[in-house]
C-alpha positions as CSV (number, residue, x, y, z in Angstrom):
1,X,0.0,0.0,0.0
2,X,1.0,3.0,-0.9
3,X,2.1,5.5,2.2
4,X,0.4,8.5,1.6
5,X,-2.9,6.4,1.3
6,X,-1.5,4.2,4.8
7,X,-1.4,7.9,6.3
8,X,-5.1,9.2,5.0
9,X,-6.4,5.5,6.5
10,X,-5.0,5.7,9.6
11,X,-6.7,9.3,9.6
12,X,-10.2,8.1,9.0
13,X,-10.1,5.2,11.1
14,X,-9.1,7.5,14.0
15,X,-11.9,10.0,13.3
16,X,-14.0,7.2,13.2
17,X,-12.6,5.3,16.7
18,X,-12.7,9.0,18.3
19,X,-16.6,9.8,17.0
20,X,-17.3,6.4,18.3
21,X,-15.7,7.3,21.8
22,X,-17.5,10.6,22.4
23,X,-20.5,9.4,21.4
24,X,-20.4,6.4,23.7
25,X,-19.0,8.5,26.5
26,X,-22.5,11.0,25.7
27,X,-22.2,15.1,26.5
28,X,-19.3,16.3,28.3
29,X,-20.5,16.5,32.2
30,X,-20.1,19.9,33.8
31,X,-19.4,19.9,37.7
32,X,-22.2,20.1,39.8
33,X,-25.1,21.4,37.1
34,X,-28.0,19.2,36.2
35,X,-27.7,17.4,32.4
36,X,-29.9,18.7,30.4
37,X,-32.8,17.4,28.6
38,X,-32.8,15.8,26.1
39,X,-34.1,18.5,23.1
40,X,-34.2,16.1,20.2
41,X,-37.3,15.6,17.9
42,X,-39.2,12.3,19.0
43,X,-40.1,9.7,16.7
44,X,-42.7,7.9,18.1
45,X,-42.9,4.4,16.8
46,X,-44.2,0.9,18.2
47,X,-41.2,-1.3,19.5
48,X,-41.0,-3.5,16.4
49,X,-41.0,-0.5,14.1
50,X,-38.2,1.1,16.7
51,X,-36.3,-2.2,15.6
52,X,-36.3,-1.9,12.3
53,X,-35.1,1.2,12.0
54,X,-32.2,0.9,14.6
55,X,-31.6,-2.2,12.6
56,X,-30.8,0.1,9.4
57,X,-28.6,2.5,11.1
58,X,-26.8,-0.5,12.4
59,X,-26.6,-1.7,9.1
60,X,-25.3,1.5,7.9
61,X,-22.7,0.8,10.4
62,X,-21.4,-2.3,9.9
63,X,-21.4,-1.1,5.8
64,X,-19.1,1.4,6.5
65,X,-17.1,-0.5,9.0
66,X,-16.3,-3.0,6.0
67,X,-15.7,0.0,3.6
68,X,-13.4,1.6,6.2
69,X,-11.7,-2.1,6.1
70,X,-11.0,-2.1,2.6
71,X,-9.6,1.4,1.7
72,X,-6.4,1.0,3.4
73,X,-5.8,-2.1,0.9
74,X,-7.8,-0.3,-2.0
75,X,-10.5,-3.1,-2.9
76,X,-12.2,-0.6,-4.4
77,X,-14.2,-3.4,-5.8
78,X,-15.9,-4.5,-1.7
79,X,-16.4,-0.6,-1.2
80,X,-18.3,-0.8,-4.4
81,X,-19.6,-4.2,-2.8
82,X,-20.4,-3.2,0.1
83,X,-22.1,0.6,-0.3
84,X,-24.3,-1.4,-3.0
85,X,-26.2,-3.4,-0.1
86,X,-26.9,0.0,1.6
87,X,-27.8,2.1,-1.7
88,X,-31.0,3.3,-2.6
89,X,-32.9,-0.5,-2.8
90,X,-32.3,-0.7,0.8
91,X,-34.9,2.2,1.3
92,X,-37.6,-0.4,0.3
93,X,-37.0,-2.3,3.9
94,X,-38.9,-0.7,6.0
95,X,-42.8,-0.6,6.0
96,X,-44.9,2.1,4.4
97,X,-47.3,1.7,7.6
98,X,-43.6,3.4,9.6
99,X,-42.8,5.1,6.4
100,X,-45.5,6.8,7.2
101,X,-45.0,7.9,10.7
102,X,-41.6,9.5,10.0
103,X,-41.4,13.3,9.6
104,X,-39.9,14.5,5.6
105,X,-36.6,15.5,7.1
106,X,-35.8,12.5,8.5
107,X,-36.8,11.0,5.0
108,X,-34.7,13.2,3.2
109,X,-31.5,13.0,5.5
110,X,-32.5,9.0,5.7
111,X,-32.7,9.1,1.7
112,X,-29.8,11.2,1.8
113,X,-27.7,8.5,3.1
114,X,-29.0,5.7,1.0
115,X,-28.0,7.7,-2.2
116,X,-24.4,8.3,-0.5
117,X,-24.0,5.0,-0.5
118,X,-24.9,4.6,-4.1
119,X,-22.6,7.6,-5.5
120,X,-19.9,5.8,-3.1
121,X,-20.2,2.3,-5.0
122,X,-20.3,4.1,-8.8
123,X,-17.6,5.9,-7.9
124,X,-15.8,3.4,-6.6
125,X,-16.0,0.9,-9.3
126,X,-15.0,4.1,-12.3
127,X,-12.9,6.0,-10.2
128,X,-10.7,3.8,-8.2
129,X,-10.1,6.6,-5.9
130,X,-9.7,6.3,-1.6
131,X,-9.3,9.6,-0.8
132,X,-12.7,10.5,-2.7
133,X,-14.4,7.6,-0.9
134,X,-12.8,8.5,2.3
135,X,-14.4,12.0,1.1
136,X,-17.4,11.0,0.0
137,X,-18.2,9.0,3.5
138,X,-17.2,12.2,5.6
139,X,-19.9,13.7,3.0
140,X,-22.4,11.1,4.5
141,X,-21.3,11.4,8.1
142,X,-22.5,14.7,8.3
143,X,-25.9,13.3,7.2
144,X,-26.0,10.7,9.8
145,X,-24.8,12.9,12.6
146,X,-27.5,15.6,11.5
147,X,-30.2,13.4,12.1
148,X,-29.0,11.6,15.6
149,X,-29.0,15.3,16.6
150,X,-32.1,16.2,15.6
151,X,-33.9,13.2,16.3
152,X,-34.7,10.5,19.3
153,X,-36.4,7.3,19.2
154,X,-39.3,6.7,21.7
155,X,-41.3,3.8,21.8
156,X,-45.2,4.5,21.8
157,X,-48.5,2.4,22.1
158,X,-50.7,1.1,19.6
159,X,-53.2,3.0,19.8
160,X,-55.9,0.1,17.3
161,X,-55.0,-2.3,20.3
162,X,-56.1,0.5,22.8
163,X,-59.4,0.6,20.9
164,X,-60.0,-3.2,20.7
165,X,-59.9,-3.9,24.4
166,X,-62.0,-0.9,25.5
């Protein structure tokens, strides 16, 4: 492998271990002052649907975990493989019925990501390039870290069962 592209790998991996850190570790704590609630949008959505879409970010996870795997050897051809199984067909996964129940800029920044991932896999396969991939995922990152701050998940009741037992 080539050093300069050793160099810009070691980079992204590191961003990615140290976004990984902070977020696990949550807000910085402040002495003595209460946290602060939490501000974010809520998505209400029955557990199962809760599931399936945590289960897509996840997926989006492990996708770029495998992409971030194969730019320091350049397989350009698994980036390609691997942004594919996340591209635009992968919208199609969850329900309409939860579709529904999610507010347009979630859709768009959601959509947003699922056509990252296909620009990352065309580009991949004609360009050949790393350093635009690495780019192009720091592109998408932005996406992904626009929505978890806008945006929590709470689980909420059925309301059709509500109905039926009263």
């Amino acid at each position: 492998m080539k050093p300069r592209h050793q160099k810009l790998a070691a980079t992204f991996v590191g961003a990615l271990c140290m976004v990984g850190v902070a977020l696990a570790a949550g807000p910085a704590k402040t002495s003595k002052a209460k946290p602060a609630a939490d501000q974010r949008a809520p998505l209400v959505l029955l557990d199962h649907e809760r599931h399936l879409v945590l289960e897509e970010m996840r997926n989006f996870l492990a996708v770029l975990q495998t992409i971030t795997d194969a730019l320091p050897r350049e397989d350009m051809k698994e980036v390609a493989r691997a942004a594919r199984t996340m591209g635009s067909g992968a919208a199609n996964e969850i329900p309409p019925a939860t579709v529904a129940k999610l507010p347009n800029e979630f859709k768009v920044l959601a959509g947003g990501v699922h056509t990252s991932f296909d620009l990352i896999a065309l580009d991949a396969e004609s360009l050949g390039d790393p350093k635009h991939t690495v780019s192009q995922v720091a592109e998408m990152l932005q996406k992904c870290n626009a929505c978890h701050g806008i945006y929590q998940i709470k689980v909420g009741k059925d309301v059709r069962a509500k109905i039926r037992t009263n």
